[in-house]
PAVO-935765 format. One record per residue: residue in one letter; x, y, z of N, C-alpha, C in turn. Coordinates in steps of 0.2 Angstrom, whole numbers, plus 2048, in hexadecimal, padded with zeros to 3 digits. Each point is the difference from the previous one (the first is absolute). Layout:
N
AXYZXYZXYZ...
END
This chain:
358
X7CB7C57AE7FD8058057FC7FC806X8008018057FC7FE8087FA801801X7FB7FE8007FA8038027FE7FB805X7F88018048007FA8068027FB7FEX7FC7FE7F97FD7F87FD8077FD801X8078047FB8067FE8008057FF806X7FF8028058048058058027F8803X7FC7FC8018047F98028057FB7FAX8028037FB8047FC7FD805804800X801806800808801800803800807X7FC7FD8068037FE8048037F8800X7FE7FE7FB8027FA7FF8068017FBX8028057FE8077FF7FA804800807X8007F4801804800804802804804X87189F7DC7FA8038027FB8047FBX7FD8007FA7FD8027FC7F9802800X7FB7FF7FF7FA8038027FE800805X8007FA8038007FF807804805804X8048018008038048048018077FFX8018027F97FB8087FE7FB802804X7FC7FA7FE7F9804804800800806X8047FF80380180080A803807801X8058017FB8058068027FD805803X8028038077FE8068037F97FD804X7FD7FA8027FC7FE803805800809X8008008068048018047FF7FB801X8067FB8068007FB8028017FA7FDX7FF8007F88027FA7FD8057FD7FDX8057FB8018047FF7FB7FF7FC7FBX8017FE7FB7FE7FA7FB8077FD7FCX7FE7F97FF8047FC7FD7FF7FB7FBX8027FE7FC7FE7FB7FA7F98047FCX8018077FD7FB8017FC7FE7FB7FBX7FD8007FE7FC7FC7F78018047F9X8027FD7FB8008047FC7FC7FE7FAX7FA7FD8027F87FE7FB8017FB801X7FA7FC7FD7FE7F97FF8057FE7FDX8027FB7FE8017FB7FA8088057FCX8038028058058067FF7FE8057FBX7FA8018008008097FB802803805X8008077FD8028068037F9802805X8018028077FC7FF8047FD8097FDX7F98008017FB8067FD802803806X7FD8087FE8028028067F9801804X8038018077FB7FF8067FF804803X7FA8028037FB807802805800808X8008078018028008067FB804804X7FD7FC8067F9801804803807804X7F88038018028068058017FD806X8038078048027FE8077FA800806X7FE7FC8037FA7FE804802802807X7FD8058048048008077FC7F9803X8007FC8067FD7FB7FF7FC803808X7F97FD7FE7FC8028087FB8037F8X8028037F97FD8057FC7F77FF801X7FF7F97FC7F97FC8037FF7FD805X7F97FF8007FE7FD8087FA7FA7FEX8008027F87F77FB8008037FE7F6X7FB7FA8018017FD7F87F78017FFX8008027FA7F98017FD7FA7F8803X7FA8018007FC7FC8058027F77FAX8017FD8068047F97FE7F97FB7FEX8037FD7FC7FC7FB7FC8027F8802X7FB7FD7FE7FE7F98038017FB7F9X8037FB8007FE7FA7FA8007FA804X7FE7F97FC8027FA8048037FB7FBX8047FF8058087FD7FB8057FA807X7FB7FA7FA8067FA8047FC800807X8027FE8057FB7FF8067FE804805X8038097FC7FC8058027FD8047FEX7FD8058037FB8087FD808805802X8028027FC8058038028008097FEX8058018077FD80A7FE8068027FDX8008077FC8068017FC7FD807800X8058068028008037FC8018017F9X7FE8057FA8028017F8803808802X8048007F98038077FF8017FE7F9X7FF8087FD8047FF7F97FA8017F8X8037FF7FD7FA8007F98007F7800X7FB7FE7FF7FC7F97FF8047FC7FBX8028057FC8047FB7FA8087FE7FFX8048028078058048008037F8802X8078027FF8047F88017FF800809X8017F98027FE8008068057FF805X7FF8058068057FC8047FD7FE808X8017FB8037FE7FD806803802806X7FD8028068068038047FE7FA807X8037FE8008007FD808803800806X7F98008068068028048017FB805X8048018078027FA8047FC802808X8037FE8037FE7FF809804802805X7FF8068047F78018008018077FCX7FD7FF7FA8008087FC7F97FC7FDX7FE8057FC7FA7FF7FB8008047FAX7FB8017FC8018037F9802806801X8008058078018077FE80B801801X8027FC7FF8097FC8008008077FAX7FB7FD7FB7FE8037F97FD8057FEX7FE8058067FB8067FF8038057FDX8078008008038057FB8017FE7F9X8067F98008017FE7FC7FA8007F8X7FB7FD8047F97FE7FA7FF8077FDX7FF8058028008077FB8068017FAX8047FD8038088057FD7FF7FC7F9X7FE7F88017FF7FB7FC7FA8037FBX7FC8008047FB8027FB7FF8077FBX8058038037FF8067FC8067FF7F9X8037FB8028047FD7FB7FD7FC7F9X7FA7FE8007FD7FB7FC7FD7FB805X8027FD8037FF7FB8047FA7FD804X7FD7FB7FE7FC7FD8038017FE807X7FF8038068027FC8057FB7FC805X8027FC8017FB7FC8058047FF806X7FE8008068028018067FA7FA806X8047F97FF7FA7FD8048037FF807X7F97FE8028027FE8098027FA7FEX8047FD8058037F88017F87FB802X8047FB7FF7F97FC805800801807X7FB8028057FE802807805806802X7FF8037F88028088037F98057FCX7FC8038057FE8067FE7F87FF7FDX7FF8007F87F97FD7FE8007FB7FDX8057FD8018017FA7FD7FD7FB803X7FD7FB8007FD7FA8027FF7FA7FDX8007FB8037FE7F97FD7F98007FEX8007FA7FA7F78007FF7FF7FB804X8047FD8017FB7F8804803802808X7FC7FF8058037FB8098057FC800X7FC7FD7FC8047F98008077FF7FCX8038037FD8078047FC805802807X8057F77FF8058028078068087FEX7FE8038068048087FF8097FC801X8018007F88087FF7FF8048067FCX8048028058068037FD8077FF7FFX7FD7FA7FC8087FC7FF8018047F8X8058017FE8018047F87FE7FF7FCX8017FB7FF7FC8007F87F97FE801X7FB8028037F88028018018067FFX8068058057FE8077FF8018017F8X8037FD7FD8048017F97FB8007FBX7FC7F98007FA7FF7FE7FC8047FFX7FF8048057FB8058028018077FBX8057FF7FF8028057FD8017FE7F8X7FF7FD7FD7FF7FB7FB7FA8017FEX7FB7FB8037F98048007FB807802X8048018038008087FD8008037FAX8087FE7FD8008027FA7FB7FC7FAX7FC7FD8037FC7FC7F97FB803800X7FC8008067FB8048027FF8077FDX8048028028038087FB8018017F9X8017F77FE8028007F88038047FFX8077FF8058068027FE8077FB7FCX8028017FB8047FA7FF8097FF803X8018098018087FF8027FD808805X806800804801806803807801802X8028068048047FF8048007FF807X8017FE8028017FE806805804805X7FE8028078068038037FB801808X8057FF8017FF7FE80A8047FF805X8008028078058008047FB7FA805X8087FE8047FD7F98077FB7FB7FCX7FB7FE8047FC7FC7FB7FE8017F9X8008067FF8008027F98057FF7FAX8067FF8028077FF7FE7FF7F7800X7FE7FD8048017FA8007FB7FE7FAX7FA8028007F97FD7FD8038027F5X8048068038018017F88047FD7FDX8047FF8048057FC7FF8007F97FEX7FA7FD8047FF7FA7FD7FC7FE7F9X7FB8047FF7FF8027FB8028037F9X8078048008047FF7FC8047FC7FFX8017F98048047FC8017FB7F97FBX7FA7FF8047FC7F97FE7FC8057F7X7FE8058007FB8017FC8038077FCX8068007FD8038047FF7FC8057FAX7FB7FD7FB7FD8017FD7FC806801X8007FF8057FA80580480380A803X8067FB7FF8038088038058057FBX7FF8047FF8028057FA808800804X8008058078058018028017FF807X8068008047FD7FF809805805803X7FD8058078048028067FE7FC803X8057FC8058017FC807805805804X7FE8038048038058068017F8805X8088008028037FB8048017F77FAX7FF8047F98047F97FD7FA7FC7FFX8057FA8007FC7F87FE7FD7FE80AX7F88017FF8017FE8077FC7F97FFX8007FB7FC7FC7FA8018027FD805X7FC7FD8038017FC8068017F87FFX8057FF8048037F77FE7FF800807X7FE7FB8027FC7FE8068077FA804X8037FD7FD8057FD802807803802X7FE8077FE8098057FF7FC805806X7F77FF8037FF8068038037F9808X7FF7FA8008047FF804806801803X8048027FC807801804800808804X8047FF8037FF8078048068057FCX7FC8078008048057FF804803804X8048057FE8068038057FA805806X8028018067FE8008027FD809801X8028057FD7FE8058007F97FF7F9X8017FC7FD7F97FF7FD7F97FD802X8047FC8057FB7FD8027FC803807X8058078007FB8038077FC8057FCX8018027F77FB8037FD7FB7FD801X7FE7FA8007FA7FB7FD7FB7FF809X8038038027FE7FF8077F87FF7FFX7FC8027FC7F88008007FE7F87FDX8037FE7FC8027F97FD7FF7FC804X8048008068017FB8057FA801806X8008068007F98018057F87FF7FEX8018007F87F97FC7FC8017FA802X8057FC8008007F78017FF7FC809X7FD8068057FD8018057F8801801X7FE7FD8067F7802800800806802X8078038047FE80A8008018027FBX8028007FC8028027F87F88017FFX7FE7F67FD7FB8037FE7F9802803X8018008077FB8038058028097FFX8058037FF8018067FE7FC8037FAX8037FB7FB7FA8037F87FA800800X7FF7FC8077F87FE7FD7FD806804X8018058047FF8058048008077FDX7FE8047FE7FF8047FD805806802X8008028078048048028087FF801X8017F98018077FD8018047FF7FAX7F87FE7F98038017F98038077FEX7FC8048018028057FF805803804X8047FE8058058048028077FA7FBX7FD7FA8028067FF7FF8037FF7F7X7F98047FF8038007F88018077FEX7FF8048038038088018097FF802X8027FA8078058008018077FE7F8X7FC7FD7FE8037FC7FB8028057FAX7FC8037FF80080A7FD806801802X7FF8038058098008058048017FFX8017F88008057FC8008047FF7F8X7FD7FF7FD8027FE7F98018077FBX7FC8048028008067FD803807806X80580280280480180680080B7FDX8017FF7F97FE8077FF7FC8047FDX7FB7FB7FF7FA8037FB7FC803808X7FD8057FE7FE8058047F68027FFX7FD7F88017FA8007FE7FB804809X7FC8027FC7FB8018067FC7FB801X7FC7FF8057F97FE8037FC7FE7FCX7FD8067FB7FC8007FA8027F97FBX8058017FE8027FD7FB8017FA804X8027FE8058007F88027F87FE801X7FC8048027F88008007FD7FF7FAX8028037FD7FE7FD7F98027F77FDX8057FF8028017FB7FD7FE7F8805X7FE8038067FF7FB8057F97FF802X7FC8047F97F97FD7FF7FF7F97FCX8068007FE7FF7F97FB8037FC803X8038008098007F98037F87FD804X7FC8067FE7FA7FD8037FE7FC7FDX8017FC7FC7FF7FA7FB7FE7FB804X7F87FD7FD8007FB8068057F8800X8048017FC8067FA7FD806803801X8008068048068027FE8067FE806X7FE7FE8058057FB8058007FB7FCX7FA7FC7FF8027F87FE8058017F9X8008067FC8067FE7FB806801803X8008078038088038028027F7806X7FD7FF8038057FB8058017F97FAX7FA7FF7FF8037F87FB8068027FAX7FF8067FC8078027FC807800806X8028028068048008018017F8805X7FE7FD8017FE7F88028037FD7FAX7FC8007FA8037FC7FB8078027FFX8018057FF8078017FD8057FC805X7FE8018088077FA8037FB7F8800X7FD7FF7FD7FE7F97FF7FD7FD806X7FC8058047FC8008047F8800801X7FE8027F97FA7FD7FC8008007FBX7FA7F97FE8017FF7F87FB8037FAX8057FF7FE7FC8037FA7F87FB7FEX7FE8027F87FC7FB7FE8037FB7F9X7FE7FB8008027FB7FC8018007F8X7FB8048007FD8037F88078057FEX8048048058068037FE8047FE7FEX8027FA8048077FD8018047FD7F7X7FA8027FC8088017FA8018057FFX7FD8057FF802808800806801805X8007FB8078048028068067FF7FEX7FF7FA7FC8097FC8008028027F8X7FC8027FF8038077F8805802805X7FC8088048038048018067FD807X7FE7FA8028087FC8058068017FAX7FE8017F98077FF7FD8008067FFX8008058038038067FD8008027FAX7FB8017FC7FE8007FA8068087FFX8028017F88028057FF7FC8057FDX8018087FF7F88057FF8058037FAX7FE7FF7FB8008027FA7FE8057FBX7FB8058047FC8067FD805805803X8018047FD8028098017FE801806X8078008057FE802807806805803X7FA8068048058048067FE7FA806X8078048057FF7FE806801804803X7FF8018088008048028017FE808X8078048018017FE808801807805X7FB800808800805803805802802X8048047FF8077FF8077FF801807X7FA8048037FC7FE8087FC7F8800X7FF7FE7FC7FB7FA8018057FB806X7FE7FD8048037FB8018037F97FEX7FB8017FC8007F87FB8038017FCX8038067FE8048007FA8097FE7FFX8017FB7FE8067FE7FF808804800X8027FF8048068058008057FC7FAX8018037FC8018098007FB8047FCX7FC7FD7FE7F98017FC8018017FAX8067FD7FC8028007F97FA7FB7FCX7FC7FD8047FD7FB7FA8047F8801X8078018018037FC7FC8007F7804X7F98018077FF7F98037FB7FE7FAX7FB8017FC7FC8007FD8038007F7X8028037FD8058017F97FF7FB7FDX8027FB8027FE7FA7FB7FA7FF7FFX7FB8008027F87FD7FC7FB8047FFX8038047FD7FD8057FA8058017FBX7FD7FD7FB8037FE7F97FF8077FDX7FC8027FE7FE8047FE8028077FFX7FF8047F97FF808802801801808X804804803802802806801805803X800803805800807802800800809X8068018037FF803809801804803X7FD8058048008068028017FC808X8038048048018018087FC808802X7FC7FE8047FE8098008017FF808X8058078008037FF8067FB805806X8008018057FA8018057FA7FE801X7FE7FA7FC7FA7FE8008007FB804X7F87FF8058007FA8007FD7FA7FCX7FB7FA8077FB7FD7FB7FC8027FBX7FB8048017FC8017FE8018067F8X8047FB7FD8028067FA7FE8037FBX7F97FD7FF7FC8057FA7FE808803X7FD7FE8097FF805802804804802X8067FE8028048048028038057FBX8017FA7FB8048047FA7FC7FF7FBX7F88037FD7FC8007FD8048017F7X8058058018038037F78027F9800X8067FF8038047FA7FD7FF7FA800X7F97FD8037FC7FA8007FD8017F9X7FE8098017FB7FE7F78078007FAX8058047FF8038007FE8027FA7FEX8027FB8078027F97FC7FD7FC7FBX7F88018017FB7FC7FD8008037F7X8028058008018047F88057FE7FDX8077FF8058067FE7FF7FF7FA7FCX7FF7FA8067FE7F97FC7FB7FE7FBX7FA8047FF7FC8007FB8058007F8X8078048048038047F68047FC801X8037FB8058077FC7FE8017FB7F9
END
């Protein structure tokens, strides 16, 4: 396990149950169910109530620990003793992505924890002098030493956007650690020599905010409170084309851009990834792990939006399919966009019980 004293030396290691329990859920298809661990006969699996989403608006008053180079904030949900599940989220969203799913969970058994990323929300650095990097495996880290802090030994793990990526790597390098994984959009680890090449070109007009972070307007825009704010409303929008949020609920979540870190991570994450800024030294074997595309071997859904932009046509999975080894399970939930736990609060928690029984 991580704590500060140790936190610098692991930076130096160089359709069956699954698909049951969706039945009658709308919008979802599923494919490659699980039939248990180690081929037993898969137990059978709870099927969650139905959530309208928008149901909550608040997580019980959020707590504080310090884990690894931050004081990080997290909401809890659930009985204290209960198996545990991590929920993460991506950009620009923050823990209420989760404001429905964390109940459904919890009222399940379920430990859940619900943290801010680093330079989102209450989250913050202990030190000044701590360079604000959002290159992946720091975010992944973070979330590592969290779990030690917590003395937690395994969880599940599940997240969309950067959330998808951070778990992913973590089932991937420290598989030990992860009981079961949902990745909404697949295996997203980033290879930093394959984000060179250019994509087709209707993809590349989804990524438009990408390229206008690797600008001084870009980062002259984040740093301004009111241009953040629209342009991370815009991107709401865009990505999620039928989700039907109000004022309220984007306001709620656009309190955790007033981070006082919260420009310097969003622009250096999307910097690093087209190899426009560097990372830190101390990463670079963790980085060239994940350059080989490690395979993720723990019991995993995925999950693709069929409104998201980013989601791979035809949203079968099957760009992704080879590197998950593992127990398996893919749902397509059709009308949904980006932002999937919220939008589709049932079938985001739904997955996460799904993968738990594979």
């Amino acid at each position: 396990m991580i704590d500060r004293r140790t936190f610098g030396k692991v930076l130096g290691v160089g359709t069956g149950a699954a698909a049951a329990s969706l039945a009658g859920v709308p919008g979802v298809a599923t494919a490659e169910p699980g039939n248990g661990r180690g081929g037993a006969p898969a137990a059978a699996v709870p099927t969650l109530p139905a959530v309208v989403p928008g149901t909550h608006t608040t997580f019980p008053p959020l707590k504080r620990v310090t884990a690894g180079l931050l004081d990080i904030g997290y909401a809890e949900l659930g009985p204290r003793h209960g198996p545990v599940v991590i929920l993460l989220h991506g950009w620009p969203y923050d823990i209420h992505s989760f404001v429905d799913v964390a109940p459904l969970l919890a009222a399940e058994g379920y430990r859940v924890i619900v943290p801010y990323l680093r330079g989102h929300g209450t989250t913050r650095f202990l030190s000044a002098r701590t360079f604000r990097n959002a290159q992946q495996s720091a975010i992944a880290l973070d979330i590592i030493a969290l779990m030690d802090a917590l003395r937690i030994d395994q969880a599940v793990l599940a997240g969309f956007d950067w959330g998808s990526r951070t778990a992913d790597i973590i089932a991937a390098l420290w598989p030990e650690r992860v009981k079961a994984l949902v990745s909404v959009s697949g295996y997203l680890i980033t290879n930093l020599a394959a984000n060179l090449k250019p994509l087709p070109a209707k993809a590349e007009y989804a990524w438009w905010y990408q390229y206008y972070f690797s600008t001084e307007r870009g980062r002259l825009a984040m740093a301004d409170p009111d241009e953040r704010r629209d342009l991370c409303r815009l991107v709401w929008d865009v990505v999620s084309p039928t989700w039907g949020f109000d004022d309220a609920t984007f306001a709620r979540t656009a309190t955790a851009f007033e981070n006082p870190d919260y420009a310097a991570i969003v622009i250096h994450n999307y910097r690093w990834r087209l190899s426009l800024a560097d990372g830190e030294r101390r990463y670079d074997g963790l980085e060239q792990r994940l350059a080989a595309r490690p395979a993720i071997g723990v019991p995993t859904v995925t999950l693709d939006a069929e409104r998201d932009p980013f989601t791979p046509a035809p949203g079968d999975g099957s760009s992704y399919r080879a590197l998950f080894t593992g127990p398996y399970a893919h749902r397509l939930l059709t009308g949904i966009g980006h932002n999937v736990p919220q939008e589709a609060p049932t079938a985001f928690a739904q997955a996460v019980v799904d993968a738990d029984h594979l």
